[in-house]
DSSP file (Angstrom, degrees, kcal/mol; ACC not computed):
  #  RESIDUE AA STRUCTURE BP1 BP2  ACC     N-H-->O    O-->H-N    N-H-->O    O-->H-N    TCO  KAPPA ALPHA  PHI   PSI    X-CA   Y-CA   Z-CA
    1    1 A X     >        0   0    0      0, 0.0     4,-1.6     0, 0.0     5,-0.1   0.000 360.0 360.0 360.0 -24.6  -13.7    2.5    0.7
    2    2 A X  T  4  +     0   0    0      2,-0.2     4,-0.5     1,-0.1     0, 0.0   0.556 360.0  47.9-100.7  22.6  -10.2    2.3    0.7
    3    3 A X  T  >>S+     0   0    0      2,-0.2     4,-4.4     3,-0.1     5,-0.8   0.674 112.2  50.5 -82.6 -47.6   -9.8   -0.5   -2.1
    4    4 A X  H  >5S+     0   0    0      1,-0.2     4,-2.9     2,-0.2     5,-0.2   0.965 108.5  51.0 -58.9 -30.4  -12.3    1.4   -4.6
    5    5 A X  H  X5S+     0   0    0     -4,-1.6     4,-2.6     2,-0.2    -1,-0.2   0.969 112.5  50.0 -78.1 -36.6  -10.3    4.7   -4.0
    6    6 A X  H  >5S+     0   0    0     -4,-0.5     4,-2.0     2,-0.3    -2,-0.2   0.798 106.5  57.3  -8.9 -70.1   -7.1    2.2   -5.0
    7    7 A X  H  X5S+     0   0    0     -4,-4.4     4,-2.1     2,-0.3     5,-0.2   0.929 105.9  50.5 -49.0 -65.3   -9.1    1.2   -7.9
    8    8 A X  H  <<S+     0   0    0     -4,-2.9    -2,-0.3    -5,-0.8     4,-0.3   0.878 108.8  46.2 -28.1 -46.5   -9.2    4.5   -8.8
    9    9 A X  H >X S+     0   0    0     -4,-2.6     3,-2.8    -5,-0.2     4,-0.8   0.998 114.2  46.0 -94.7 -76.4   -6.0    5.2   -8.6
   10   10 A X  H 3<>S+     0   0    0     -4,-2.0     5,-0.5     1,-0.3     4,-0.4   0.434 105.2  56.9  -8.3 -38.6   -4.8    2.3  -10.3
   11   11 A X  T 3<5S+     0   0    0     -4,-2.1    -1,-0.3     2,-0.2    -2,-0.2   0.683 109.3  51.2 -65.4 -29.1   -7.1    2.4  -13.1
   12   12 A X  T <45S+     0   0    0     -3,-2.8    -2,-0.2    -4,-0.3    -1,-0.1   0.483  94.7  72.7-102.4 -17.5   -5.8    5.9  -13.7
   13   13 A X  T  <5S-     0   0    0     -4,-0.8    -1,-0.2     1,-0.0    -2,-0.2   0.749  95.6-137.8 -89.9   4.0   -2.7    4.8  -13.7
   14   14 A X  T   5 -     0   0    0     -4,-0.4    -3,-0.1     1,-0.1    -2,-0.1   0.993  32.8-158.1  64.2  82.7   -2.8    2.9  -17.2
   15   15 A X      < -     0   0    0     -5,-0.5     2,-0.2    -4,-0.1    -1,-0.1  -0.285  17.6-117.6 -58.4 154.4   -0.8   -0.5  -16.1
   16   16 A X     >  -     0   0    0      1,-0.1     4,-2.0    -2,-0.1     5,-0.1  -0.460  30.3-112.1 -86.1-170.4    0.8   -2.6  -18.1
   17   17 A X  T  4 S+     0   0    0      2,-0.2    -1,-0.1    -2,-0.2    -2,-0.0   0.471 119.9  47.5-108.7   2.4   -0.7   -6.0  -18.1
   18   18 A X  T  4 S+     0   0    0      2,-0.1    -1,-0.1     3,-0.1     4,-0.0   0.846 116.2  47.1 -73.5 -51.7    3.4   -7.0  -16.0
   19   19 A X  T >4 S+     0   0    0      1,-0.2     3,-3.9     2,-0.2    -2,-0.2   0.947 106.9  46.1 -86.9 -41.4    2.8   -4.5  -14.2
   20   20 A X  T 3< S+     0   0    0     -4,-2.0     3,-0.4     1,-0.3    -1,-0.2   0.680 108.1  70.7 -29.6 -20.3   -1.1   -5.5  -13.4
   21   21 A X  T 3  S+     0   0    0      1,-0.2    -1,-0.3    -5,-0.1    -2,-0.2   0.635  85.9  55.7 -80.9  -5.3    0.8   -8.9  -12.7
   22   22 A X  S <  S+     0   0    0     -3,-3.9    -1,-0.2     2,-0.1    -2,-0.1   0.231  96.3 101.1-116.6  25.2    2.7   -7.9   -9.4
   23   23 A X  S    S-     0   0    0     -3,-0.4     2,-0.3    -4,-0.1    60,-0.1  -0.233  74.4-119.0 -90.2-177.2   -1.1   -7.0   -7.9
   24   24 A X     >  -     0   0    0     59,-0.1     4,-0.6    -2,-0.1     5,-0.2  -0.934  26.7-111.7-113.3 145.1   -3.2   -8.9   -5.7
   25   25 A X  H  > S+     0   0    0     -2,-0.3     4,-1.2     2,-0.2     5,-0.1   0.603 118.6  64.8 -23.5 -27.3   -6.8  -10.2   -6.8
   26   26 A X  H  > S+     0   0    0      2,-0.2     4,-3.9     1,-0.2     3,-0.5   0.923 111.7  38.2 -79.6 -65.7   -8.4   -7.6   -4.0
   27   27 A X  H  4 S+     0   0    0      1,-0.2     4,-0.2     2,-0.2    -2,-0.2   0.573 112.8  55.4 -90.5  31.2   -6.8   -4.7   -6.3
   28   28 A X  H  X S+     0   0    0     -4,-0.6     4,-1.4     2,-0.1    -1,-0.2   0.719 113.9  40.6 -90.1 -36.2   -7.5   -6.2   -9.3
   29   29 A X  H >X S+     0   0    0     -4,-1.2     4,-1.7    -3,-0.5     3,-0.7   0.910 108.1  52.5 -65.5 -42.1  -10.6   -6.3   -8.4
   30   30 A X  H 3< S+     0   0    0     -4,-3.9    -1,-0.2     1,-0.3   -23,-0.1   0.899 108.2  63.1 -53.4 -33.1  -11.1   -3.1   -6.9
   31   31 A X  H 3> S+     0   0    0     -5,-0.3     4,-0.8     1,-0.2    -1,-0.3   0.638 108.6  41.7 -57.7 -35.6   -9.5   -2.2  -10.4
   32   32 A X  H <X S+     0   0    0     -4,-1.4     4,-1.5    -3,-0.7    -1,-0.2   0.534 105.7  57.0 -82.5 -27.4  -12.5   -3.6  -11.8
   33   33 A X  H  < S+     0   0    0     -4,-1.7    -2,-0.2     2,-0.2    -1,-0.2  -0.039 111.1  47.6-107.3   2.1  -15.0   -2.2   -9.5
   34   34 A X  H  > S+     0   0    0     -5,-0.2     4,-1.5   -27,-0.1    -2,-0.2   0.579 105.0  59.4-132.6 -39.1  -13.6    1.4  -10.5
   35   35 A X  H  X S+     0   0    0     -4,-0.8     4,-2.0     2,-0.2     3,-0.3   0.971 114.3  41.4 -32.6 -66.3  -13.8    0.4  -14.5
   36   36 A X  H  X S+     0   0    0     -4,-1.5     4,-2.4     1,-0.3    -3,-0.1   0.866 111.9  54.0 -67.4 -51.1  -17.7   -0.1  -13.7
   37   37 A X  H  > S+     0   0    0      2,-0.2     4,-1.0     1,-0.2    -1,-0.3   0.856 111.0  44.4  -2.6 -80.4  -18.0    2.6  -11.8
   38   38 A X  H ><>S+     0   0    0     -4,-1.5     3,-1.0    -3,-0.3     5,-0.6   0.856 107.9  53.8 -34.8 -66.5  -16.8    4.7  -14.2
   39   39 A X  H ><5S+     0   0    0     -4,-2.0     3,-1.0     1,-0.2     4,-0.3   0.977  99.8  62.3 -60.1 -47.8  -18.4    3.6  -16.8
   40   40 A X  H 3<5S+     0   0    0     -4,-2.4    -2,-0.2     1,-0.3    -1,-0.2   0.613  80.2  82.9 -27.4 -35.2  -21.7    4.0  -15.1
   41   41 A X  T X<5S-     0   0    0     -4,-1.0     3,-3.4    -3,-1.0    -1,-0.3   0.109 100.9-133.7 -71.2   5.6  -20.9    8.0  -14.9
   42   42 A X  T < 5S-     0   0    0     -3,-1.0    -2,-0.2     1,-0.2    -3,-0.1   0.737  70.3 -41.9  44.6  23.6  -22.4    7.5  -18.5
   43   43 A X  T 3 <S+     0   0    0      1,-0.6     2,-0.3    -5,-0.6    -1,-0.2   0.505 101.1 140.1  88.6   4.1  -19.2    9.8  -19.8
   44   44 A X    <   -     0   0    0     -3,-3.4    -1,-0.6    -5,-0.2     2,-0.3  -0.719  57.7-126.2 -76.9 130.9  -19.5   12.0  -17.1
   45   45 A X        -     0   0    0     -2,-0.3     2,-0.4     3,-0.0     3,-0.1  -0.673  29.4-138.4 -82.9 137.2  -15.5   12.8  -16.1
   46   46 A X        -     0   0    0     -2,-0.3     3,-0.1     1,-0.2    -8,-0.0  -0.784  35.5 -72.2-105.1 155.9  -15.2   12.1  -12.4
   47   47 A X        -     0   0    0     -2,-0.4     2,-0.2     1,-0.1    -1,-0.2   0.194  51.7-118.4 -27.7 150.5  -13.4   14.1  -10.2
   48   48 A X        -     0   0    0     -3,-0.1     2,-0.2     1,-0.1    -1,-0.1  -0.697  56.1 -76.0-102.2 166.9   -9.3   13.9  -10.8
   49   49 A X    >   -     0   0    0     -2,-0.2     3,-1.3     1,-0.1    -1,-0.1  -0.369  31.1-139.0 -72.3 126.0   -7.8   12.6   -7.7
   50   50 A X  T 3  S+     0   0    0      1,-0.2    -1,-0.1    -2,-0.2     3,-0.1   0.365  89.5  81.2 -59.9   0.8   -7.4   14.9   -4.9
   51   51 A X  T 3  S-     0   0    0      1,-0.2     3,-0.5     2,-0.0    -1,-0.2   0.604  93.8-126.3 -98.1  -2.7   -4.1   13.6   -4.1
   52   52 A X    <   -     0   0    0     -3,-1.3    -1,-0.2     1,-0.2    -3,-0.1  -0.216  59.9 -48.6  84.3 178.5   -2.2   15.4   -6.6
   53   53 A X  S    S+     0   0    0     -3,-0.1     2,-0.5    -2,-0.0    -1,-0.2   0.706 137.0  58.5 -51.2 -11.4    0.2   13.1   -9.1
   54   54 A X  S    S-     0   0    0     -3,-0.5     2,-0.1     3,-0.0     3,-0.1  -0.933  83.3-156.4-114.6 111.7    1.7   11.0   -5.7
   55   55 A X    >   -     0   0    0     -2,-0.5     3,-0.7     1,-0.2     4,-0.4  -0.607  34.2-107.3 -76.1-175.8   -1.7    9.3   -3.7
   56   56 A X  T >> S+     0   0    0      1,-0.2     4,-1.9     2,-0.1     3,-1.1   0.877 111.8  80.5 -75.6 -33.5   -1.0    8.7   -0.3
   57   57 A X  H 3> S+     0   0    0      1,-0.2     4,-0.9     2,-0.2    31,-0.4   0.642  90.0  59.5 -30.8 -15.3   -0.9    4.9   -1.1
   58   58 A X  H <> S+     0   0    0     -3,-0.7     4,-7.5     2,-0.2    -1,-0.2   0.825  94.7  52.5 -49.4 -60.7    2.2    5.7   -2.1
   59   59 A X  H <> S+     0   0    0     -3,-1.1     4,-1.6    -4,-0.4    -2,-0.2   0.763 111.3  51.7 -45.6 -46.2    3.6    6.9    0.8
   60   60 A X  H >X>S+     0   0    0     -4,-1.9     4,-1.6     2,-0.2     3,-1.4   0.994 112.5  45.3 -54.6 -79.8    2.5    3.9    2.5
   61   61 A X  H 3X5S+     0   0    0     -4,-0.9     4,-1.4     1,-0.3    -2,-0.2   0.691 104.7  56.7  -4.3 -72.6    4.0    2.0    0.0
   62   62 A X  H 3X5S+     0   0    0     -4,-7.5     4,-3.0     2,-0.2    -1,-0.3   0.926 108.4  61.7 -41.3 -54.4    7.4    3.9   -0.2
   63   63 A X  H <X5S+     0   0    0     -4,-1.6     4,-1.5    -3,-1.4    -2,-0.2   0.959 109.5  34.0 -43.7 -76.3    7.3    2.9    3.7
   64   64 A X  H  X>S+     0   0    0     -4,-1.6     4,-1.1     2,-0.2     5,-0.7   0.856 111.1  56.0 -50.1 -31.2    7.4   -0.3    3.3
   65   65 A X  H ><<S+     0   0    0     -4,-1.4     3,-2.1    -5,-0.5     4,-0.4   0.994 110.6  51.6 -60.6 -54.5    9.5   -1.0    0.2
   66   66 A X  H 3<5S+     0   0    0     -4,-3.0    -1,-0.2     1,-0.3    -2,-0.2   0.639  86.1  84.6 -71.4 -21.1   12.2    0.9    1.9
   67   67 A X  H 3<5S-     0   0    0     -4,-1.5    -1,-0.3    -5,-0.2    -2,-0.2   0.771  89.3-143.2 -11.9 -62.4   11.5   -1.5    5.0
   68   68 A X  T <<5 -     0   0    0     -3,-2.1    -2,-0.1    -4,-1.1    -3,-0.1   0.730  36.1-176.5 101.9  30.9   14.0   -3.7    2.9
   69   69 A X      < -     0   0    0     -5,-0.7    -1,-0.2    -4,-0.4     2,-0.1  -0.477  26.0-116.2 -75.4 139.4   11.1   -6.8    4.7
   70   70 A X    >>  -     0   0    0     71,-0.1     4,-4.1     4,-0.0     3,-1.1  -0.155  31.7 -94.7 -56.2 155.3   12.2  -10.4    3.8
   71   71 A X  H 3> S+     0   0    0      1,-0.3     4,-1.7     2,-0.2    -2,-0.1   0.779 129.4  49.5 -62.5 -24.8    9.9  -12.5    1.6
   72   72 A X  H 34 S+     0   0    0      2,-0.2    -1,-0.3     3,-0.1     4,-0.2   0.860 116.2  41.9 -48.9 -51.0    8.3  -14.1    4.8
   73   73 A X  H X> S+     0   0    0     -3,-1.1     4,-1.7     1,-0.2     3,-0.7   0.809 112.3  55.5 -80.7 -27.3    7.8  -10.5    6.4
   74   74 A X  H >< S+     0   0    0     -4,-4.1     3,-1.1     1,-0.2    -1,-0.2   0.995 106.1  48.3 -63.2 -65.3    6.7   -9.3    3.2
   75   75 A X  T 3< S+     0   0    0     -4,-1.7    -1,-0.2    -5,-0.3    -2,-0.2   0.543  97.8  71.7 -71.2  13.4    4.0  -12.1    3.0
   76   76 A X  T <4 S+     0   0    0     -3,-0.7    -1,-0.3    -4,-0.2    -2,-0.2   0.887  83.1 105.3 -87.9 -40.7    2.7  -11.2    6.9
   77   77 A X  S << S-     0   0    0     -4,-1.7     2,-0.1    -3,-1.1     5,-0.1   0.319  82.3-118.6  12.0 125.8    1.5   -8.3    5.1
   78   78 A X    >>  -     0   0    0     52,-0.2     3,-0.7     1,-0.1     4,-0.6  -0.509  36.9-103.0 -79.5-170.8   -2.4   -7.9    4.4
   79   79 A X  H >> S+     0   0    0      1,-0.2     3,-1.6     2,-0.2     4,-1.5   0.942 117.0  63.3 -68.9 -56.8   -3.2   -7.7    0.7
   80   80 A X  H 34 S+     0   0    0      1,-0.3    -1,-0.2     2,-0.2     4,-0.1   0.503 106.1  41.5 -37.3 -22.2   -3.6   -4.1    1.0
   81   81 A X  H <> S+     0   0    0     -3,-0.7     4,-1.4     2,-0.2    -1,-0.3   0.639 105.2  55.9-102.7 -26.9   -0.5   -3.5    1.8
   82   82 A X  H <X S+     0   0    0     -3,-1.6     4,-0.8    -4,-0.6    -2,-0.2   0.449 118.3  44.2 -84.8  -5.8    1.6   -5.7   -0.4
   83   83 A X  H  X S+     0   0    0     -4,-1.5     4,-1.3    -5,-0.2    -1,-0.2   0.742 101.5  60.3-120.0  10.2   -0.2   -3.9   -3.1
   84   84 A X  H  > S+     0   0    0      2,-0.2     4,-1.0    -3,-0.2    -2,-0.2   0.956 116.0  41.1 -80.0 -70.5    0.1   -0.5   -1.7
   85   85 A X  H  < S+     0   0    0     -4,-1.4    -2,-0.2     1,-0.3    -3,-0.1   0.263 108.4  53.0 -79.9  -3.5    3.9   -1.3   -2.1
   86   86 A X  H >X S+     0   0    0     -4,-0.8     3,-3.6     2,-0.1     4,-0.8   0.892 110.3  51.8 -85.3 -76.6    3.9   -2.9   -5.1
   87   87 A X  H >X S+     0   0    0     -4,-1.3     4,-2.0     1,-0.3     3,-1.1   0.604 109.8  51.7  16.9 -92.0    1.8    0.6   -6.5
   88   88 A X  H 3X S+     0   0    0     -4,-1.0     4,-1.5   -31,-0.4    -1,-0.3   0.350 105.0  55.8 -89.4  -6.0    4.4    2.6   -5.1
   89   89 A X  H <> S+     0   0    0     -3,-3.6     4,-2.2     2,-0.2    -1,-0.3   0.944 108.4  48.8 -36.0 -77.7    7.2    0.4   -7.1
   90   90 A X  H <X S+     0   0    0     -3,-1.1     4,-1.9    -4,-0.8    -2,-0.2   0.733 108.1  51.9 -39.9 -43.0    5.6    1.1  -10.1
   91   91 A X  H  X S+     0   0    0     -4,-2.0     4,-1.7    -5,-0.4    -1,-0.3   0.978 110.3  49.0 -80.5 -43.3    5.5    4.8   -9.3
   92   92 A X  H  X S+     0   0    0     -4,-1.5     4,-2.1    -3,-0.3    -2,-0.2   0.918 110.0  54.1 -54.2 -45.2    9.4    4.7   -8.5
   93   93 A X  H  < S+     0   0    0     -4,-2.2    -1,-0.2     1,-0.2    -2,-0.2   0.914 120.9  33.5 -22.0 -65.1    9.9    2.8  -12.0
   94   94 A X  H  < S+     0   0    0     -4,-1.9    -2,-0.2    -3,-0.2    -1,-0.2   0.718 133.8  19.6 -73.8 -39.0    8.1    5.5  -13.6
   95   95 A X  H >< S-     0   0    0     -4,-1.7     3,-1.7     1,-0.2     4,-0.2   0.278  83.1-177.7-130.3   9.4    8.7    8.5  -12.1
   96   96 A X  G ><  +     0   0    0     -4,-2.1     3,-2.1     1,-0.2    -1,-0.2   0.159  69.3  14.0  13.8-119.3   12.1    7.7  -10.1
   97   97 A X  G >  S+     0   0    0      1,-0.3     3,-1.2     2,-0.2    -1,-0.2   0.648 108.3  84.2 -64.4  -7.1   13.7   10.5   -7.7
   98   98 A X  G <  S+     0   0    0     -3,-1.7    -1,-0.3     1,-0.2    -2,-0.1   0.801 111.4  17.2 -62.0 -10.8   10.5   12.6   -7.8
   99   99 A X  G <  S+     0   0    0     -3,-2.1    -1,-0.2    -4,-0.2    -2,-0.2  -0.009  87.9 165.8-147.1  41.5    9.3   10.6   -5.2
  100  100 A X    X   -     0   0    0     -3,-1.2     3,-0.8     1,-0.1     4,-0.1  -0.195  43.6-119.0 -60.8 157.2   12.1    8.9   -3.7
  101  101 A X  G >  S+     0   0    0      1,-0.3     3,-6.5     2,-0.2    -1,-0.1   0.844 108.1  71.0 -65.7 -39.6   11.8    7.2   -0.3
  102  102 A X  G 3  S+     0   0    0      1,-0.3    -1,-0.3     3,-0.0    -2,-0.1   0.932  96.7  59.8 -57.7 -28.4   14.5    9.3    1.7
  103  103 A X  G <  S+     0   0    0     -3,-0.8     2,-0.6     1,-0.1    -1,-0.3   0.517  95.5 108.9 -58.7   2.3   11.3   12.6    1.3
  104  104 A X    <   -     0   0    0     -3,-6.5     2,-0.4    -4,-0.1    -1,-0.1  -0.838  69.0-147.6-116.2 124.6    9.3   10.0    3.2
  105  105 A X        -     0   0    0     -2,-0.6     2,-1.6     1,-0.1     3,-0.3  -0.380  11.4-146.5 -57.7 100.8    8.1    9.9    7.0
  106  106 A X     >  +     0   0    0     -2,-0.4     4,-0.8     1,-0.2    -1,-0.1  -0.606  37.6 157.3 -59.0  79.0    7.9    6.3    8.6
  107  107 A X  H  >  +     0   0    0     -2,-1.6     4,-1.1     1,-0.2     3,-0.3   0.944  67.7  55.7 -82.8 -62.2    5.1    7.4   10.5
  108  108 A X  H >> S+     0   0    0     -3,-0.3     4,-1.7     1,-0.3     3,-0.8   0.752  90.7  70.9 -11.9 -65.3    4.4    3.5   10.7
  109  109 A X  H 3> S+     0   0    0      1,-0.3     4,-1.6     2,-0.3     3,-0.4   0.915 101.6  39.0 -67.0 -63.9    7.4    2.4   12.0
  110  110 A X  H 3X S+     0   0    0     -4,-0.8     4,-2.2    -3,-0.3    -1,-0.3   0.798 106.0  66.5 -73.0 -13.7    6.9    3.9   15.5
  111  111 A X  H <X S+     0   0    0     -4,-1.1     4,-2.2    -3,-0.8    -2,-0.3   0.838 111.5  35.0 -51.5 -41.2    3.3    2.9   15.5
  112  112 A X  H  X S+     0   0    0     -4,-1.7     4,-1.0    23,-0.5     5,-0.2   0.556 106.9  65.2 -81.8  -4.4    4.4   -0.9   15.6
  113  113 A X  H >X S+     0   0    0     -4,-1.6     3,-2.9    -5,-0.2     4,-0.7   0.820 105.9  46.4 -76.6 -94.9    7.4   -0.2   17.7
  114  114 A X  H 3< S+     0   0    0     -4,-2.2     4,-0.3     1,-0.3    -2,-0.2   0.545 112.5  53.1 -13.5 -62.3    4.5    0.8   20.4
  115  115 A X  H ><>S+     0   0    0     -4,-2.2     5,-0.8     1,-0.2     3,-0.6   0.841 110.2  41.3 -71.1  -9.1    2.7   -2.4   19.5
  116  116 A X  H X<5S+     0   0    0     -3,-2.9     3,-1.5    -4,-1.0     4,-0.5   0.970 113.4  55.1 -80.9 -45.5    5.6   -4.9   20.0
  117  117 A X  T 3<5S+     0   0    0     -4,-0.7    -1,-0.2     1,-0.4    -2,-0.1   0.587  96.2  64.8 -62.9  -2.3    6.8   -3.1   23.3
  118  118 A X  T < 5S-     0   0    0     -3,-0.6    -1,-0.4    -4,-0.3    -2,-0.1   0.059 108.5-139.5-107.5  22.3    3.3   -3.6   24.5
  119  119 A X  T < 5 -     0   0    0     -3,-1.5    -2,-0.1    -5,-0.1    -3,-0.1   0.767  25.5-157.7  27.2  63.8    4.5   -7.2   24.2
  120  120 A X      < -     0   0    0     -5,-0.8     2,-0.4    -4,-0.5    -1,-0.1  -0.194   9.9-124.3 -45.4 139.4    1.0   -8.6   22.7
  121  121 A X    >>  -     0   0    0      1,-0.1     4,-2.4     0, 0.0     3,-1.9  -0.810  37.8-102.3 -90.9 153.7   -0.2  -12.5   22.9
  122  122 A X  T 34 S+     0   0    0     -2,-0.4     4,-0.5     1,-0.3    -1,-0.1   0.805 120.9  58.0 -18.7 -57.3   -0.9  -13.8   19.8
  123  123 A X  T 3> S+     0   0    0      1,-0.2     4,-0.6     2,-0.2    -1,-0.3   0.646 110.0  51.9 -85.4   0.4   -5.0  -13.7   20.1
  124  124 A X  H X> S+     0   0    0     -3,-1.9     4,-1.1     2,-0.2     3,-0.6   0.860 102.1  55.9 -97.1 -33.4   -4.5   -9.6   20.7
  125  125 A X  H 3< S+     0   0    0     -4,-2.4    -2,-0.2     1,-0.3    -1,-0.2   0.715 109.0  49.7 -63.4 -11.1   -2.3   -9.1   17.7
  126  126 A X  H 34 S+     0   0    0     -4,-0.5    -1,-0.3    -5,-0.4    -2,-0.2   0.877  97.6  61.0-111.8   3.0   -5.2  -10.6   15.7
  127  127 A X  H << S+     0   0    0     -4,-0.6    -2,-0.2    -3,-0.6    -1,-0.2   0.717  89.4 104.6 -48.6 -39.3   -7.9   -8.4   17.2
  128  128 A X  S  < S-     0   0    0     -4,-1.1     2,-0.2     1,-0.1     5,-0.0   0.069  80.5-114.6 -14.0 135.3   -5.5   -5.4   15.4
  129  129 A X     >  -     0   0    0      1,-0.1     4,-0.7     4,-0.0    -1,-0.1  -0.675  36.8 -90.8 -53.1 157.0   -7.0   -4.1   12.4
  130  130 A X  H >> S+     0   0    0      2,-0.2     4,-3.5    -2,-0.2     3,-0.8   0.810 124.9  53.9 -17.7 -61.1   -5.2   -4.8    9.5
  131  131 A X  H 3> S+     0   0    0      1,-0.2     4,-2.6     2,-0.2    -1,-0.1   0.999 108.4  52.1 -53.9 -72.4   -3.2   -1.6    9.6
  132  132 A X  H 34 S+     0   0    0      2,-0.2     4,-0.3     1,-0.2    -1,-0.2   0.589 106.0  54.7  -5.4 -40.8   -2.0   -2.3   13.0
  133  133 A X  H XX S+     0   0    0     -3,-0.8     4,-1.3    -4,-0.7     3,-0.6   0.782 106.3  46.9-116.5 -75.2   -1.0   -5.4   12.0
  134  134 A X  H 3X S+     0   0    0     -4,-3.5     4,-1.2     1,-0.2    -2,-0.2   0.880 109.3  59.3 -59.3 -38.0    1.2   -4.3    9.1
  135  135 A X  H 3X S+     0   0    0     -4,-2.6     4,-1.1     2,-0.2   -23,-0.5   0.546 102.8  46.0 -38.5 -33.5    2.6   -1.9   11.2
  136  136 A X  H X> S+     0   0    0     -3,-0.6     3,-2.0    -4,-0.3     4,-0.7   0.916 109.8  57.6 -82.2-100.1    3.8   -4.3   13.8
  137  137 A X  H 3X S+     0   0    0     -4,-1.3     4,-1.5     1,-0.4    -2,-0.2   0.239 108.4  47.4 -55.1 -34.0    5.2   -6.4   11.0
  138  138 A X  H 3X S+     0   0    0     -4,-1.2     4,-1.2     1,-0.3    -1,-0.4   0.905 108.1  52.0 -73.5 -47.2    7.2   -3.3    9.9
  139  139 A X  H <X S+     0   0    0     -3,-2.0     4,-3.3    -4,-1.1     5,-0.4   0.759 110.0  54.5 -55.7 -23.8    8.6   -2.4   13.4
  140  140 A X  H  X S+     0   0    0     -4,-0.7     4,-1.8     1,-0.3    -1,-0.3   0.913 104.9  49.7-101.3 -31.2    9.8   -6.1   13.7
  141  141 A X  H  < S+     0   0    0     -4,-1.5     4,-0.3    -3,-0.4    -1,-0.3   0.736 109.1  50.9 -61.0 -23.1   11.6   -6.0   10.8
  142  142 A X  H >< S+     0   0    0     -4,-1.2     3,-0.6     2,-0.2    -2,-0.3   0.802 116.6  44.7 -58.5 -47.4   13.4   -2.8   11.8
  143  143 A X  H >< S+     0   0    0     -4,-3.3     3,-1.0     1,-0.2    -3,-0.2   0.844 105.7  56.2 -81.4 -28.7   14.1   -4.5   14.9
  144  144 A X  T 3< S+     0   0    0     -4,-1.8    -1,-0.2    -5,-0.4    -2,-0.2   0.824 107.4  54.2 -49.7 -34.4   15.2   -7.7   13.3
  145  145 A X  T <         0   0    0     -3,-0.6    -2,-0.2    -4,-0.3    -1,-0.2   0.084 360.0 360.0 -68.3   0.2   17.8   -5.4   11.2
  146  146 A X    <         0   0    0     -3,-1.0    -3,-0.2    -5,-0.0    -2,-0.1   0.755 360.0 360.0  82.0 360.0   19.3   -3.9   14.4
C-alpha cells in the first residue's frame, strides 16, 4: 500500500519527464497504477492527500539525502527508498528552504544504530524488512563518517 500511496503522490506532483528519469521502475509503476486508479473514479475527485503539501515520504527522503551515503551505500538501499529520496530532491528543487533538512528528525538513524550494535550475521540482516534494512544502511554510513 505504500507504493500506490507514492503513486499518488507522485502523480500529483506533475513531473517532468528528467525528473520522472531519477525514479525507479517500482515508482513508475506505482505512478501508473495511481493514473488507472484515478481514472477509474470515472471523474470523481479523490481525496487530496492527507499529508498536507510535504508527504511523509519526504521526510524519509530528507533523511537520507542529508545522510550524505556514497554511491555504493546509496545503491544498498531498497527501491523504495532511493526513490523516497529522490521525491524529496525534487521537492527541495522546488520548494527549497520550506522544507529544508535541518527541520528534520533522523528518527532512522538510531533505529539502525540499534541494529548494527546488535552486531547481526549476515542471514539476520536479510530476514529485516526492508525498512530495517535501510536503516542499518543509514547508521553505517553515519558511523563510517565518524
Amino acid at each position: 500500500q505504500a507504493w500506490i500511496q507514492l503513486g499518488f503522490e507522485l502523480d500529483a506532483a506533475d513531473l517532468s519527464e528528467d525528473e520522472e528519469a531519477t525514479l525507479s521502475n517500482f515508482a513508475m509503476d506505482a505512478m501508473a497504477a495511481a493514473r488507472i486508479l484515478r481514472s477509474r473514479a470515472e471523474g470523481a475527485e479523490l481525496p487530496p492527500s492527507a499529508h498536507g503539501p510535504f508527504p511523509p515520504w519526504v521526510d524519509y527522503g530528507l533523511e537520507l539525502a542529508a545522510a550524505d551515503l556514497s554511491e555504493e551505500q546509496a545503491l544498498a538501499l531498497s527501491n523504495f527508498a532511493r526513490d523516497t529520496m529522490a521525491f524529496a530532491r525534487i521537492c527541495l528543487e522546488r520548494e527549497g528552504d520550506e522544507i529544508s533538512p535541518p527541520r528534520r528528525k533522523l528518527s532512522n538513524l538510531g533505529f539502525g544504530a540499534d541494529l548494527d550494535a546488535a552486531g547481526l550475521e549476515d542471514h539476520e540482516e536479510q530476514a529485516l524488512s526492508t525498512f530495517a534494512q535501510d536503516a542499518l544502511v543509514l547508521a553505517r554510513a553515519a558511523r563510517s563518517r565518524g
